[in-house]
C-alpha positions in Angstrom: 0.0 0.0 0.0 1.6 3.2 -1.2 2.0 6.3 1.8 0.3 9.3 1.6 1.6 12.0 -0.4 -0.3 14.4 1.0 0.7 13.4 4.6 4.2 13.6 3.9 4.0 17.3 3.1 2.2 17.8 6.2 4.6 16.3 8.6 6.9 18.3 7.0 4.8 21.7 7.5 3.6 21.1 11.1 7.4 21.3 12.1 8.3 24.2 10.5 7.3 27.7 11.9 5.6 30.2 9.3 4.2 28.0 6.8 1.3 28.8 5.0 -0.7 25.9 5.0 -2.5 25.5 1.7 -1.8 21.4 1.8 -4.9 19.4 3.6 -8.6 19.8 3.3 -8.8 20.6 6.9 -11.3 23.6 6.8 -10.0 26.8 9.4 -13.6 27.5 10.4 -15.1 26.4 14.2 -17.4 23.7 14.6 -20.4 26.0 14.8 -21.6 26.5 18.4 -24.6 24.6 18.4 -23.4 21.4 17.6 -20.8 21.4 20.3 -23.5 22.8 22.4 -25.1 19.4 20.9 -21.9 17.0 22.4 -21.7 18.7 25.8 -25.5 18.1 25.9 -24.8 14.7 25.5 -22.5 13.9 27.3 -24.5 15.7 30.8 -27.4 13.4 29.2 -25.0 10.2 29.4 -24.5 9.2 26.2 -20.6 7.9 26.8 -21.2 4.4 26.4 -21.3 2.3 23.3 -23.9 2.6 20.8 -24.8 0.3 17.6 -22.4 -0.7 15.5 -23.9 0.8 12.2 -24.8 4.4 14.6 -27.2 5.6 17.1 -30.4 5.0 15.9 -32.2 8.2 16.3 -28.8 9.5 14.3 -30.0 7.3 11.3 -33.5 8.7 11.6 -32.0 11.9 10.9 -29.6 11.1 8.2 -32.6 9.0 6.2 -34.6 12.7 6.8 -31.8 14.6 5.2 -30.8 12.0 2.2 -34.9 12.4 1.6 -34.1 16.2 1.7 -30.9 17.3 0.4 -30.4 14.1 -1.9 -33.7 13.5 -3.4 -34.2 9.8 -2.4 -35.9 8.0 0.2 -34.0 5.3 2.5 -34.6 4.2 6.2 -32.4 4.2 8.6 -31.4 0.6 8.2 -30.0 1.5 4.8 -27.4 4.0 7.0 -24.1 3.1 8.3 -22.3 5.8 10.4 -18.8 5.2 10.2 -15.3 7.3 11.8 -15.4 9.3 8.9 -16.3 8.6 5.4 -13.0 7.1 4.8 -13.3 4.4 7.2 -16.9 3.2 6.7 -16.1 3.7 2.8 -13.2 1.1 3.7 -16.0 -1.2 4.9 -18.0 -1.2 2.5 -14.8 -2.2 -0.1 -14.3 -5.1 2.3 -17.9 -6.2 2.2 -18.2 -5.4 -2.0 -14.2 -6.5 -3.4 -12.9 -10.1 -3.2 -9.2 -10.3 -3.6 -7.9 -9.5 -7.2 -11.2 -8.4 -8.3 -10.6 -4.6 -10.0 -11.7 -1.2 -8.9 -12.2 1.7 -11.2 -10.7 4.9 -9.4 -10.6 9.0 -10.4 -7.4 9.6 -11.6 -6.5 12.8 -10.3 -8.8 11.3 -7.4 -8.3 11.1 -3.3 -5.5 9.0 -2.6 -7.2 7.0 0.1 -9.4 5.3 -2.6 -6.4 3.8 -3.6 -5.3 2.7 -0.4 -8.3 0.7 0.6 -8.7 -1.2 -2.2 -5.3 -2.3 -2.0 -5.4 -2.8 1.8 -8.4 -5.0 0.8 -6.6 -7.5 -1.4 -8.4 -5.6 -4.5 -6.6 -4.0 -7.5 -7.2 -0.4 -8.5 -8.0 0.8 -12.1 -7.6 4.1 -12.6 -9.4 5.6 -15.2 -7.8 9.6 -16.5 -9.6 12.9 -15.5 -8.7 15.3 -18.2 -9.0 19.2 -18.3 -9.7 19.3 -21.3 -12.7 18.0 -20.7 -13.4 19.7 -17.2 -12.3 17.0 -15.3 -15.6 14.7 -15.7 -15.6 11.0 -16.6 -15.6 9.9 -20.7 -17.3 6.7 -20.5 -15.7 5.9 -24.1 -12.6 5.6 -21.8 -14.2 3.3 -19.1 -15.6 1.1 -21.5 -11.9 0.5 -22.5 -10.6 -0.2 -18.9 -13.6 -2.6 -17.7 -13.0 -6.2 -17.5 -14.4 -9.5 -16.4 -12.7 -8.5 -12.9 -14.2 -5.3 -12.7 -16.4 -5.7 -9.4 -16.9 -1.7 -9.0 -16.7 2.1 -10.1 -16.1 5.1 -7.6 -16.8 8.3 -8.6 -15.9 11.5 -6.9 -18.6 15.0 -7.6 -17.7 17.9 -6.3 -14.3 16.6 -6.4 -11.4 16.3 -4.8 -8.8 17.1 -5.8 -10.4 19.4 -9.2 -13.4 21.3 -7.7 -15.0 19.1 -11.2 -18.8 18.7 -10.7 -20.5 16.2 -13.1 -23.8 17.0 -15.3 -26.6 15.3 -14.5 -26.3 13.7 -18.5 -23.1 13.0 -17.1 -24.7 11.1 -14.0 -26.7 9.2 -15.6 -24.4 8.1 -18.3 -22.2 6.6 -15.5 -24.9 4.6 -13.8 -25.6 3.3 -17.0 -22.3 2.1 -17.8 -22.7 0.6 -14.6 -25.8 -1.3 -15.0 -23.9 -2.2 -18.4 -21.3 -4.1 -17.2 -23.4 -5.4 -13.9 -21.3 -3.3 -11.8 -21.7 -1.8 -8.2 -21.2 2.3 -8.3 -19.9 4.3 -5.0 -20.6 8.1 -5.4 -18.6 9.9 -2.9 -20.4 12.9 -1.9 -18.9 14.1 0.8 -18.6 17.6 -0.6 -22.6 17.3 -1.5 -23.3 21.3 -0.4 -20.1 22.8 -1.4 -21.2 23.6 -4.6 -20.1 27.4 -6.4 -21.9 27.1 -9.6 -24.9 24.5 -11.2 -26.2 21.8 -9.1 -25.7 18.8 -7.3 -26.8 15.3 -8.9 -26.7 12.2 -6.8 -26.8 8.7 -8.6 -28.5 6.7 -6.2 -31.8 7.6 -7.0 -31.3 6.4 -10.4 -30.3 2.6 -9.1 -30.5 2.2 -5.7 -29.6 -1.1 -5.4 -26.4 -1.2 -7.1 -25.0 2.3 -6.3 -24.4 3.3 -2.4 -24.3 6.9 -1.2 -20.8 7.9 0.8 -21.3 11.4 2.8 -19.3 13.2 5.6 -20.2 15.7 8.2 -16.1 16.5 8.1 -16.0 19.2 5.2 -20.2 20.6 5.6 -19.8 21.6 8.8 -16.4 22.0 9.6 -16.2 18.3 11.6 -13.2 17.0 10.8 -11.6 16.2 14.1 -15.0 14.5 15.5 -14.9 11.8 12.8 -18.8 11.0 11.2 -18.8 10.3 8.2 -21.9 7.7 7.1 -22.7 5.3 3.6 -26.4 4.7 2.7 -27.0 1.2 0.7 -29.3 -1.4 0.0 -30.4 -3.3 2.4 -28.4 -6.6 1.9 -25.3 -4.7 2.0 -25.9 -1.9 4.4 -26.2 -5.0 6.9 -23.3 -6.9 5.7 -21.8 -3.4 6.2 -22.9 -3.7 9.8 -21.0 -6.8 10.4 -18.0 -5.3 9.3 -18.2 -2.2 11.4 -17.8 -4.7 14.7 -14.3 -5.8 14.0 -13.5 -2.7 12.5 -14.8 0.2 14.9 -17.3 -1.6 17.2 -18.7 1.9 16.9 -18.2 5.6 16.1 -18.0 8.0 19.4 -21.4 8.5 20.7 -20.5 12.1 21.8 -19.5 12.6 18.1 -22.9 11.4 17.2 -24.7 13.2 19.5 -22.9 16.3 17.7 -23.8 15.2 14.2 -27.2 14.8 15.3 -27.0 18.8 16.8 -25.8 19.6 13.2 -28.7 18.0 11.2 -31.5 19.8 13.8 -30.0 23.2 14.6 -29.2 25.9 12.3 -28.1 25.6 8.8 -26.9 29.0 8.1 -23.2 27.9 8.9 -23.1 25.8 5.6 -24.2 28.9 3.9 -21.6 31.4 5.1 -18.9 28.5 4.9 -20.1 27.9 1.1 -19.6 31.5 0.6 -16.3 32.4 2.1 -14.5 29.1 0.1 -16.5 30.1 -3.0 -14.8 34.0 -2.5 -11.4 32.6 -1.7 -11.9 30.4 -4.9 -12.6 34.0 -6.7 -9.6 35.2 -5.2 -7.0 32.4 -6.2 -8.4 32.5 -9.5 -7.7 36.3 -9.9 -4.5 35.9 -8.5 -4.1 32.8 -11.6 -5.1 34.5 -14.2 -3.2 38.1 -13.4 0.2 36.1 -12.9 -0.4 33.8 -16.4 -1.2 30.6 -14.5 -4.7 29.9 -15.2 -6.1 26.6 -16.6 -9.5 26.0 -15.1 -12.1 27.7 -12.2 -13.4 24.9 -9.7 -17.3 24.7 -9.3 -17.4 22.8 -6.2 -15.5 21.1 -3.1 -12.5 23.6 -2.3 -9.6 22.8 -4.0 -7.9 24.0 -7.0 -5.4 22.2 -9.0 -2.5 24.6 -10.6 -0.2 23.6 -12.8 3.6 24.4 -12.4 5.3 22.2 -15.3 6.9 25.4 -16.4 9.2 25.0 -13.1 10.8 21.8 -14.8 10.2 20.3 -11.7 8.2 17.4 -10.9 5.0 17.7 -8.7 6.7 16.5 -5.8 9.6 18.4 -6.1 7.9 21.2 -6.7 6.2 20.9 -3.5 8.7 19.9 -1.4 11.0 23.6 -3.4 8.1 25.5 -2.2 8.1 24.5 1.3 11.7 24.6 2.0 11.9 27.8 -0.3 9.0 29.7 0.2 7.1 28.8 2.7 4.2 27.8 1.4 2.4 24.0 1.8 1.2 22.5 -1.4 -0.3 18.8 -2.2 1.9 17.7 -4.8 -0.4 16.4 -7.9 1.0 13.2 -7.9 -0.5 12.1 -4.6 -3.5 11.6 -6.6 -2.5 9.6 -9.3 -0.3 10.0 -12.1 -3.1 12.3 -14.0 -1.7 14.8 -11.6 1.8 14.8 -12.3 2.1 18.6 -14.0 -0.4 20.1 -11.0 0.1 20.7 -7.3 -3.5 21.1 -5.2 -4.3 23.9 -3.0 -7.0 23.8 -0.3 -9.0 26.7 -0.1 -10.1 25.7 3.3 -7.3 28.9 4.5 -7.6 32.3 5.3 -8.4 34.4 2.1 -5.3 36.6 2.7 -3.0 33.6 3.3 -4.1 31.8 0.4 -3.7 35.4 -1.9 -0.1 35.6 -0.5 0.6 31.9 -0.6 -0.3 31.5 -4.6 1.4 34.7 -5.1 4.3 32.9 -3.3 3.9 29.9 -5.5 4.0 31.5 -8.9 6.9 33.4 -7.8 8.4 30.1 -7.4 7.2 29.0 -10.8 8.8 31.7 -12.5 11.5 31.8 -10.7 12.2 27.9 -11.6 11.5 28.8 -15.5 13.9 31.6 -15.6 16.7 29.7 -13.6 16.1 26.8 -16.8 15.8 29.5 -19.4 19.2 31.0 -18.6 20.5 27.8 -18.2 19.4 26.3 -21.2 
C-alpha cells in the first residue's frame, strides 16, 4: 500500500514555523456552536457508552430525513451506516463489496485513500484519466476500454477532490448506465454534497438504488473533521453486511461525536451557507491571483480545492512541492499524490484564510517563475 503524499507534506509543515498551509482539506472555520452545544448536551445526558455498530439509531432517523431532503431519495435508517469518517466506513463497504484480485475503477486525479483501501483490501485499482480538457468529468468511451471481467466496482468523486470538477446530470446518468452495463456496483462519494459554487448537485442513487451506495461526511459541511462522522447509505443486503464489518473494525463511532452530528442535522443551517460562501470567495480570489500572474487553466465549481499547474518550473509535482516549502514557505499537495493524472499540477486547499491563500499563490508563482527563468538562462 503506497504512503500518503499528502501526509508527507504535512509532517513536513507542522514542524516548520511560518508555513502557509494550503496542503490538507482541513477547513480553518469552528465547529459551529450549536453542535458542540449538541456533544456537551450529551454527554450531561450520558451518552458515553457504546452505541450500535452501524450508529445511534435516532442519528440514522435523521440522516434518512436529510438523504430524503438534500439528496432527493428515500431510504430508512437501516440503509445508514455511520462510520469514523467517510474514509473508514467507505473502507468497509470495499471489504464487504471486493474479493481479492477483483478490479476497482478509481478517479485519476482522485483522493489518494481510494487507492489505499482497495489495496489494503486485497483488490486491484483501475484508474481511469480525468482530463482538463474535458473539465475534469468521466468519458465513459474511456471506461468502457478499462472494464473487465474483474471489474467488481466504479467510484466516482462529484464535487471533487482534488479538481473542484462537478458532473452534469447527463453525465450522471451516463455513468450509472455504464454501470448497469457491465453489472457493476457504483460508490458516489459525496462528501462535498453542499459545497457547490456554480450548477447543481446530482446524486446517482436515486437512479439505481440497489447497485450504487451513497458515501457522505459531516467533516467538510460543517467544519467536523476532528469529531470523525462520516456515514454510507446502501441497499439493504449490504448496508447489513456493512454492519457486520463495522464490529471488528470500529465496534462503533464516538457517541458524543454522534450526538454532535445529530446537533448539526436539527440546529441551524446557516453555517453551511456562510462557509459555502467564504471558500466560494477565496476560490474567486486564487483564480484572480491565476489568471493576473499567467497561471490559469480552469475555475473549480465545487469542493474547495484548485489544481494549478507548475510544469513550467521543470520540476516534478513532488519536487515542486517539497521547493516550495523549504523555499517559500508555502504547503502544497503535490499532484501526484492523486494519481499519475496529476503529475504537472500541485492542489491547494482553499479551506485557508483568504489573505493567506492570496499571499501563498502569489508565493507559488513566484516560485514557478522563478524555476522557468533559472532553466531558461541555463538552457
Amino acid at each position: 500500500m503506497p504512503g500518503s503524499g499528502i501526509r508527507e507534506i504535512v509532517n513536513l509543515a507542522v514542524a516548520m514555523p511560518g508555513v502557509i498551509r494550503m496542503e490538507v482539506g482541513d477547513p480553518n472555520f469552528a465547529t459551529p456552536d450549536h453542535i458542540i452545544a449538541g456533544a456537551l448536551k450529551g454527554i450531561e445526558d450520558g451518552f458515553t457508552k457504546y452505541t450500535q455498530s452501524s450508529g445511534l439509531l435516532s442519528l440514522r432517523e435523521l440522516i434518512a430525513d436529510k438523504v430524503h431532503r438534500i439528496n432527493g431519495y428515500q431510504v430508512t435508517p437501516h440503509q445508514v451506516n455511520v462510520g469514523v469518517g467517510a474514509v473508514q466506513v467507505i473502507t468497509s463497504l470495499l471489504f464487504a463489496l471486493v474479493e481479492p484480485g477483483e478490479e476497482v475503477l478509481l478517479p485519476d486525479p482522485g483522493w489518494p485513500n481510494y487507492e489505499m483501501s482497495v489495496i489494503l483490501c486485497g483488490g486491484r485499482p483501475v484508474r481511469y484519466p480525468l482530463h482538463i480538457a474535458n473539465g475534469f468529468v468521466p468519458d465513459i468511451a474511456e471506461l468502457e476500454r478499462l472494464v473487465t471481467t474483474r471489474t467488481k466496482l466504479l467510484i466516482i468523486n462529484s464535487p471533487s477532490n482534488p479538481t473542484g470538477a462537478v458532473f452534469p446530470r447527463d453525465t450522471i446518468a451516463g455513468l450509472v448506465t455504464f454501470a448497469q452495463r457491465h453489472d457493476l456496483y457504483l460508490l458516489a462519494d459525496e462528501v462535498y454534497e453542499q459545497l457547490i459554487f456554480e450548477g447543481e448537485h446530482v446524486s446517482p442513487v436515486p437512479l439505481d438504488p440497489e447497485r450504487t451506495i451513497g458515501a457522505y461526511s459531516f467533516s467538510k459541511t460543517y467544519a467536523m473533521t476532528g469529531w470523525r462522522v462520516g456515514y454510507i447509505v446502501s441497499n439493504p443486503d449490504l448496508a447489513r453486511l456493512v454492519m457486520k464489518l463495522q464490529e471488528p473494525m470500529i465496534s462503533c463511532v464516538s457517541s458524543v461525536s454522534q450526538k454532535a452530528a445529530e446537533a448539526a442535522l436539527t440546529g441551524p443551517q446557516d453555517c453551511v451557507d456562510t462557509m459555502r460562501a467564504a471558500y466560494r470567495d477565496r476560490r474567486d480570489a486564487v483564480v484572480d491571483v491565476l489568471q493576473r500572474r499567467g497561471r490559469y487553466v480552469y475555475t473549480p465549481r465545487g469542493a474547495f480545492y484548485i489544481m494549478i499547474d507548475v510544469s513550467a518550473s521543470g520540476m516534478s509535482s513532488r519536487d515542486f512541492a517539497l521547493h516550495l516549502l523549504h523555499e517559500k514557505h508555502v504547503a502544497v499537495a503535490p499532484g501526484t499524490a492523486f494519481g499519475n493524472a496529476g503529475a504537472s499540477f500541485v492542489r491547494v486547499s482553499l479551506a485557508t484564510a483568504q489573505d493567506l491563500l492570496v499571499q501563498g499563490v502569489e508565493r507559488l508563482c513566484d516560485a514557478i517563475d522563478e524555476c522557468a527563468a533559472a532553466r531558461s538562462w541555463t538552457g
